[in-house]
C-alpha positions in Angstrom: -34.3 -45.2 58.9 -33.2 -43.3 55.8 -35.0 -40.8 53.5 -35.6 -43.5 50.8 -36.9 -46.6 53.2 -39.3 -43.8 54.5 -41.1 -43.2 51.2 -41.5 -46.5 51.0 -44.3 -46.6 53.2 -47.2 -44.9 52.8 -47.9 -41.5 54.8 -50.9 -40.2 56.8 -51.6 -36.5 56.5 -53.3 -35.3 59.5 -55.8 -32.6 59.4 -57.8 -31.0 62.6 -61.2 -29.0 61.4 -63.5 -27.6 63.2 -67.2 -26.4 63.9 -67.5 -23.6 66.7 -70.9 -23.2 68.0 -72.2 -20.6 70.1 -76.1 -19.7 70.5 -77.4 -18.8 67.6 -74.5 -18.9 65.6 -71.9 -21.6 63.6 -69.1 -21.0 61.8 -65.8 -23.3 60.6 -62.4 -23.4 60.8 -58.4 -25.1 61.1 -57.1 -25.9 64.6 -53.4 -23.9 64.7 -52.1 -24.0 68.0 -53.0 -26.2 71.0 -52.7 -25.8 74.2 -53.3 -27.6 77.7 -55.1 -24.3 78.3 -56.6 -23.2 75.2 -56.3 -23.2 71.5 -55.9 -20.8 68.6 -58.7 -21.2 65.6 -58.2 -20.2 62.3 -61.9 -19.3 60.4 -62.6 -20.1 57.2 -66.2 -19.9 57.1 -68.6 -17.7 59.0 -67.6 -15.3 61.9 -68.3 -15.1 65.7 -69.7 -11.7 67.0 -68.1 -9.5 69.9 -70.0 -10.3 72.8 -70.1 -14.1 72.8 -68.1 -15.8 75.1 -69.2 -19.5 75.8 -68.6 -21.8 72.5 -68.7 -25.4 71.7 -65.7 -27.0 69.7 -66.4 -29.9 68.0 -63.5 -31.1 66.4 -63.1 -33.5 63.2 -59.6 -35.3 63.5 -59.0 -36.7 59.7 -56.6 -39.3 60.1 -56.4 -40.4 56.5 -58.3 -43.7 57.4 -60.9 -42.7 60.0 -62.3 -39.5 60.7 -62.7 -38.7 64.6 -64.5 -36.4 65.9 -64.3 -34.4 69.5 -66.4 -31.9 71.6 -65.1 -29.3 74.3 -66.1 -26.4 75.6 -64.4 -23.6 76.3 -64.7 -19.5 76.4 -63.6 -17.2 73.8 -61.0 -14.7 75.0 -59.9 -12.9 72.1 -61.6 -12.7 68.2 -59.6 -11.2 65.8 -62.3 -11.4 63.6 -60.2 -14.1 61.1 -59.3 -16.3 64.5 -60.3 -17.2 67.4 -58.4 -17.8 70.6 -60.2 -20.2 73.1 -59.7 -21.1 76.7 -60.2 -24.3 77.8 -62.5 -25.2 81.4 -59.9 -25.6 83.5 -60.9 -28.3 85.5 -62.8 -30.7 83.2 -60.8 -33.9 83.3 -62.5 -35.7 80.6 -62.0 -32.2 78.8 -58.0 -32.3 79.7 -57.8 -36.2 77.6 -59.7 -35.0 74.8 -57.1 -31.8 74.6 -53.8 -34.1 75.3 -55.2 -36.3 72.3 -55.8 -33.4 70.1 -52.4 -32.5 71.0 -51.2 -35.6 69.8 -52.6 -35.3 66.4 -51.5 -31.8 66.0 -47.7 -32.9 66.6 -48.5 -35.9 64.4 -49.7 -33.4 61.8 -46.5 -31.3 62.2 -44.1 -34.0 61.8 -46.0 -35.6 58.3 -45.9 -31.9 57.2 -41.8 -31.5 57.4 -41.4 -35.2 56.5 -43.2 -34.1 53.2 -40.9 -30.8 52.7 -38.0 -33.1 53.7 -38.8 -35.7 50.7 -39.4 -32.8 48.0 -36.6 -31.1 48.8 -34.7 -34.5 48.4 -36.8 -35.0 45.2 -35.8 -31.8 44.0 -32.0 -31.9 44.7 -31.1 -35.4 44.6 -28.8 -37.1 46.7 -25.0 -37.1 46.6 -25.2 -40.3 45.6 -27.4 -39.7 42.6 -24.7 -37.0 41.4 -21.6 -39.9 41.4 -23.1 -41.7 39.2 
């Protein structure tokens, strides 16, 4: 498949949010890096304090037609006050599908993302063939 037949068909950019609850507190942010054992958060709204440790994830998986949404649980091992890095329970099995899916989208979202840098850059500098003309 070439650059041009790609374009052609219509492309689905991926995004992962998220809410991160812990008791008594709620904040928001962007899934960066996932893991089979943990994820990275990125916060953009609201910030977790020190001494919590236990959080909720629930996840909302935009797939440009749907929007799906995902719980797990997991413990916060390090808050750099702008981020959050999360480990997951490591032996929840239903827990381990839910992360392999949100794995999935991630890579899915990776790929759109350098498909779409690919195609501008195209845009920008033409083909070879465009030049012969």
């Amino acid at each position: 498949v070439t650059g041009m037949e790609r374009r052609k068909h219509q492309r689905t950019t991926v995004s992962i949010n998220l809410r991160i609850e812990a008791p008594g507190m709620l904040c928001r942010g962007i899934a960066r890096d996932i893991s089979t054992r943990g994820i990275f958060i990125e916060l953009d709204q609201g910030s977790i304090q020190d001494q919590v440790r236990d959080v909720s994830l629930h996840f909302e998986i935009d797939t440009g037609m749907q929007v799906l949404t995902r719980k797990l649980s997991g413990k916060l091992v390090r808050n750099e006050g702008d981020g959050l890095a999360v480990r997951f329970a490591e032996h929840d099995v239903l827990g381990r599908a839910v992360v392999h899916e949100l794995m999935y989208y991630m890579q899915l979202s990776q790929q759109e993302s350098m498909l779409s840098e690919c195609c501008t850059h195209d845009k920008l500098h033409g083909s070879p063939g465009d030049r012969a003309a």
